[in-house]
N, C-alpha and C positions, 0 to 999 in steps of 0.2 A: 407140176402141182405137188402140194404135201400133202400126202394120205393120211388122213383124219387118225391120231396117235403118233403119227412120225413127229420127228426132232429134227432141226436146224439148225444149224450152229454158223454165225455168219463176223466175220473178223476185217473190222476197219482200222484206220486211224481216225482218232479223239477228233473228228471235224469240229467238232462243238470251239474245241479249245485252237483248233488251226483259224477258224470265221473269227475268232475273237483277238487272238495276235497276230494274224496275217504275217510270220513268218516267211523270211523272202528265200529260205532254203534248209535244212533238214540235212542233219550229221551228214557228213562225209560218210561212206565203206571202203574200206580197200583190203583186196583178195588180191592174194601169189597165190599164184599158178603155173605149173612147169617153167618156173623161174623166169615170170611174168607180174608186174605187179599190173593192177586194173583198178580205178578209181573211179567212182560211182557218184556222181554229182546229182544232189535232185533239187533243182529251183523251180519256185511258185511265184506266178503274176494272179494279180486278184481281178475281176472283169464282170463285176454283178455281184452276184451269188455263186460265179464259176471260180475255179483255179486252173490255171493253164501250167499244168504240171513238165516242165524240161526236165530230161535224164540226161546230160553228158555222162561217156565213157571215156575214160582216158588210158591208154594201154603204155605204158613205159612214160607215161609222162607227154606222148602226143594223141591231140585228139582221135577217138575211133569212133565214136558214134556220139551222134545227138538225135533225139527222139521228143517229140512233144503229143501231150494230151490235153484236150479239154476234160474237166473230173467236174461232175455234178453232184458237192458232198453233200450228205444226209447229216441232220443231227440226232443226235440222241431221239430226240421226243421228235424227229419227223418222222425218223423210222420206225418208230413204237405206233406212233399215229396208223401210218402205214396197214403195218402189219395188223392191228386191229379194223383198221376199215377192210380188209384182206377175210376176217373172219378167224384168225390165228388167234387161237383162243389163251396161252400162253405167251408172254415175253418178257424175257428176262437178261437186264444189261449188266454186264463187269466193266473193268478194268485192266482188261489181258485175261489171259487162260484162267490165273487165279481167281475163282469162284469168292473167296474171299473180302475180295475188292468190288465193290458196286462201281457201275458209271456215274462218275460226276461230271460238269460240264468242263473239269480242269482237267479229265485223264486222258493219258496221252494214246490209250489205245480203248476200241470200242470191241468188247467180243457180245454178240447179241445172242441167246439161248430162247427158241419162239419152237413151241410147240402146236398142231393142228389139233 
């Protein structure tokens, strides 16, 4: 629970704008490491309102890991719903760390600021 004055600071990806282009995968990463490279695969299947998030790992260029999750994303305005039927008397959306930038339904990342 939030103690009535506490702060939360809570950091998604822009679901708004993933639900609206259904995106079938999300940049590449690749880290070296003690002269190892590892590639970071992350594919999305759409199933409702779910995404069935795959991680492949690729270590030298052969498979090391595959991992899947079901992800139940929030949007903007579910989470703010949310947090207000919660009682959370503050909340407040960006667009990444930068305070700067408000959440719009286009931004690619959600950082939520929800005060008790």
């Amino acid at each position: 629970a939030l103690a009535p004055g506490a702060v939360a600071v809570l950091h998604s990806l822009g679901c708004d704008r993933i639900l609206r282009d259904r995106p079938g995968e999300l940049q590449e990463k690749t880290v070296c490491h003690q002269g190892r490279q590892y590639i970071f695969q992350r594919l999305y299947e759409y199933r409702d309102n779910k995404i069935i998030f795959k991680l492949n790992i690729l270590q030298d260029g052969k498979q090391l890991s595959t991992q899947s999750e079901t992800l139940h994303p929030l949007t903007g305005s579910q989470l703010s719903g949310l947090c207000r039927e919660a009682g959370l008397s503050e909340v407040t959306m960006f667009d990444g760390f930068d305070s700067s930038k408000p959440y719009e339904t286009g931004s690619a990342n959600l950082v939520c600021v929800i005060v008790r």
